[in-house]
N, C-alpha and C positions, 0 to 999 in steps of 0.2 A: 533600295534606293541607292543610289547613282552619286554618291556628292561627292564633290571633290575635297579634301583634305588639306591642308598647307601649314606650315611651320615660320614664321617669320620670326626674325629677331630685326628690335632696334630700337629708336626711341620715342616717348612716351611724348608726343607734343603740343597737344590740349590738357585740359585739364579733364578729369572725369565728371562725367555728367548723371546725374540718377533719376531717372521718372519710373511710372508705373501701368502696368496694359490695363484693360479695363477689368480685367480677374483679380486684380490687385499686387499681381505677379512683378519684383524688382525688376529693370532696364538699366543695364549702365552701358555707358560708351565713351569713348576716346579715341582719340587717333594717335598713330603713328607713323612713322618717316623710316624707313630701312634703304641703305644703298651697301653699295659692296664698294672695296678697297684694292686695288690691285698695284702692286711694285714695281714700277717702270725700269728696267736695267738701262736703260739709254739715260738719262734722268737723273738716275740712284732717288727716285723721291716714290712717296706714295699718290697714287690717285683714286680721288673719288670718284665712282660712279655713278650714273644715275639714278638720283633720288625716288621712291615710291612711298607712295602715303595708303594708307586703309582708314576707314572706319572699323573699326573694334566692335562687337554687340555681345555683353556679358548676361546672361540671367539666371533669375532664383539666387542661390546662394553665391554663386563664382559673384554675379553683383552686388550683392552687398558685400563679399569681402572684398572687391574689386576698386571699391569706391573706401574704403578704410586701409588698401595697402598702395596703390599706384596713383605716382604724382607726376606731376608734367617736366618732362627732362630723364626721367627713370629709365635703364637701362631695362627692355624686356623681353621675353620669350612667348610668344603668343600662339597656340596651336588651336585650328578649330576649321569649319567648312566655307569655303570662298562664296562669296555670292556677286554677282553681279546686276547692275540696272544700267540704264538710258537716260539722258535728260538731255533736252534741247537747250542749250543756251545763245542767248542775244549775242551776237559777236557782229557789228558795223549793221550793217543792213542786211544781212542775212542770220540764219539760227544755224547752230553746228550740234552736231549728237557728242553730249561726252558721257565717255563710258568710266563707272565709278566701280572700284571694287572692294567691298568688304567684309568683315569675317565675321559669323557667327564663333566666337571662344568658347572652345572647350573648356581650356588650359591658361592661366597668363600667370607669369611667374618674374622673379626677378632674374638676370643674365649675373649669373655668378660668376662669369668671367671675368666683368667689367666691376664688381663689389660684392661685397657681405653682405647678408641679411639676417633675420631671427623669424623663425617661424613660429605662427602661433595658432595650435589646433580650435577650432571654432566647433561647439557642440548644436545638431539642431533642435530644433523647439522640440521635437519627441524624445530628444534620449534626457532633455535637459527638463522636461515634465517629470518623466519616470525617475529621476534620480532626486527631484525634490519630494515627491510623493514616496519614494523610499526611506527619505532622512525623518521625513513626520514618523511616518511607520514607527521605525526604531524611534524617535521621541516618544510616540506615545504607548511603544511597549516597554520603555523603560520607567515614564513616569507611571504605568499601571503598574510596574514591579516595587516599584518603591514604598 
């Protein structure tokens, strides 16, 4: 398969959202807004350029962590495969095609350039079974020792 790939950094400008596919599979999503900055020497100032927004689409686990680390204004790093659609919209008395584009996330992280953060490893439902089914074990080979 063919997909295209893409890396955006910027910021976080809805809030996160969570639903669920019919499998029961997490969904989260958000958008974002990234433009580029460039140094006018004529000027001595900075300018902004033009603004681009995504749709975000996280799942399985990237969603649920997704939705307990990323808030609206968050500085991020978003890596994952571009997808694009069509939608006619009403515009006076005629419809116009707009073209919307958004990311399937790999990847979304905070932009450590722009602040700190604290990571925190998340175990999944099988290693965090097997490691309670462990601690019984030794419980109850210890209270048979006893």
């Amino acid at each position: 398969m063919n997909d295209i790939t893409c890396t955006v950094i910027g910021n976080v400008v809805s809030d996160v959202s969570l639903r669920f596919t019919k499998a029961g599979d997490p969904v989260a999503s958000f958008r974002i807004a990234s433009n580029s900055r460039r140094f006018d020497k004529a000027t001595e100032r900075w300018i902004d350029g033009e603004s681009h927004f995504f749709q975000v689409s996280c799942f399985r686990s990237l969603a649920t962590n997704a939705v307990e680390s990323v808030f609206k204004g968050m500085p991020v790093i978003v890596n994952g495969r571009l997808r694009t659609h069509e939608r006619e919209q009403p515009c006076g008395t005629e419809n116009h095609v707009v073209r919307y584009v958004d990311i399937d996330a790999t990847t979304v992280g905070p932009d450590l350039a722009r602040g700190t953060a604290v990571f925190t490893r998340t175990k999944r439902d099988s290693v965090a079974a097997a490691e309670e089914r462990l601690v019984e074990e030794l419980l109850a080979g210890a209270s048979a020792a006893a």
